[in-house]
C-alpha positions as CSV (number, residue, x, y, z in Angstrom):
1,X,-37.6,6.1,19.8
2,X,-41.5,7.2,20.6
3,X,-43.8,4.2,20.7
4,X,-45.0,5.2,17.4
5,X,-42.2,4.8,15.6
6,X,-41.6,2.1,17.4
7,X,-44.4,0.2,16.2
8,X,-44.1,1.3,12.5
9,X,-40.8,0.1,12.5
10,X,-41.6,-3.5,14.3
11,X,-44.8,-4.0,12.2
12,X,-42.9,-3.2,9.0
13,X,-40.9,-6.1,9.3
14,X,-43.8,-8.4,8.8
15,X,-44.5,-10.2,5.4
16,X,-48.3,-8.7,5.1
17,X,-47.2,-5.2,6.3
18,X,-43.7,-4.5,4.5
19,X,-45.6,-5.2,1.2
20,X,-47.5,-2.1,1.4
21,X,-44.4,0.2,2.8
22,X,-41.2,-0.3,0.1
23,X,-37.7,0.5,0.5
24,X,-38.8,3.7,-1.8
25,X,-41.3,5.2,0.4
26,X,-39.2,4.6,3.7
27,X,-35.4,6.1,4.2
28,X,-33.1,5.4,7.1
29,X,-30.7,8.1,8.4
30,X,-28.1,6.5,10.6
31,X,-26.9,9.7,11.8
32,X,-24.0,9.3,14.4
33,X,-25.3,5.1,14.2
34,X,-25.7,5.5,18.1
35,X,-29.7,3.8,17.2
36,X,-29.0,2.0,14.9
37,X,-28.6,-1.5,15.5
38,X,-25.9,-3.1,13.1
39,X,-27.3,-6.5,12.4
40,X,-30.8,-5.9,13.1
41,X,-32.1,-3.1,11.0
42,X,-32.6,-2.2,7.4
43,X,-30.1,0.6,7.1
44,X,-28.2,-1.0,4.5
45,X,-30.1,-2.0,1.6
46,X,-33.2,-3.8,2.1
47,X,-32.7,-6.3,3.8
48,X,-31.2,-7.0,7.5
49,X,-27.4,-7.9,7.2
50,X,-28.1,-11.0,9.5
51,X,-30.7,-11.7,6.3
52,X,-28.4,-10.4,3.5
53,X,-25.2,-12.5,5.2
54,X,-26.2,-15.3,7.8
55,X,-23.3,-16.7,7.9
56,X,-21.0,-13.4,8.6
57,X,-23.9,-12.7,11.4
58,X,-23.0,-16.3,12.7
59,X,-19.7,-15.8,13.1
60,X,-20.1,-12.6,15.0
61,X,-19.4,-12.4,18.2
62,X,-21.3,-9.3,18.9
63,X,-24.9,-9.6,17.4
64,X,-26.5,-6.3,19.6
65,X,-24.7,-3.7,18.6
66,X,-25.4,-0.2,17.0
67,X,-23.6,1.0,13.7
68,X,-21.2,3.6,15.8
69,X,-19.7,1.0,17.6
70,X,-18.9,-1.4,14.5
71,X,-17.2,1.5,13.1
72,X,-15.5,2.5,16.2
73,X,-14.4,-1.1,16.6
74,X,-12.9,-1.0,13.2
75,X,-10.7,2.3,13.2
76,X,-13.6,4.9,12.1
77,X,-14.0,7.9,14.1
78,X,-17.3,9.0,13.0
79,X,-20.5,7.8,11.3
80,X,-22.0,10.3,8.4
């Protein structure tokens, strides 16, 4: 990810910031969900699923891990 993004992305997440970018005007694509981090980012709805489901997050025993491997790790192949 360029440093650019990188920031967008970061400072999005912030309360004063992610009023002025919506879910509308900002679109994830997961691709093979190698980059994608499972728990972490908004790529499912608009919220984090460690937001959307904190107690599902706290019972995972992975918490740093990409969208690929989730499905791997549960009999998917690939990611569209």
């Amino acid at each position: 990810m360029s440093v650019v993004w990188s920031g967008i992305v970061e400072n999005s997440k912030l309360e004063e910031v992610s009023k002025w970018i919506r879910s509308e005007s900002v679109r994830w694509v997961i691709g093979n969900g190698k980059s994608v981090l499972f728990w972490e980012d908004i790529w499912c709805g608009i919220r984090p699923l460690k937001v959307e489901f904190p107690r599902l997050f706290k019972l995972a025993t992975v918490k740093n891990i990409v969208v690929k491997d989730v499905a791997k790790n549960n009999g998917f192949e690939e990611v569209h």
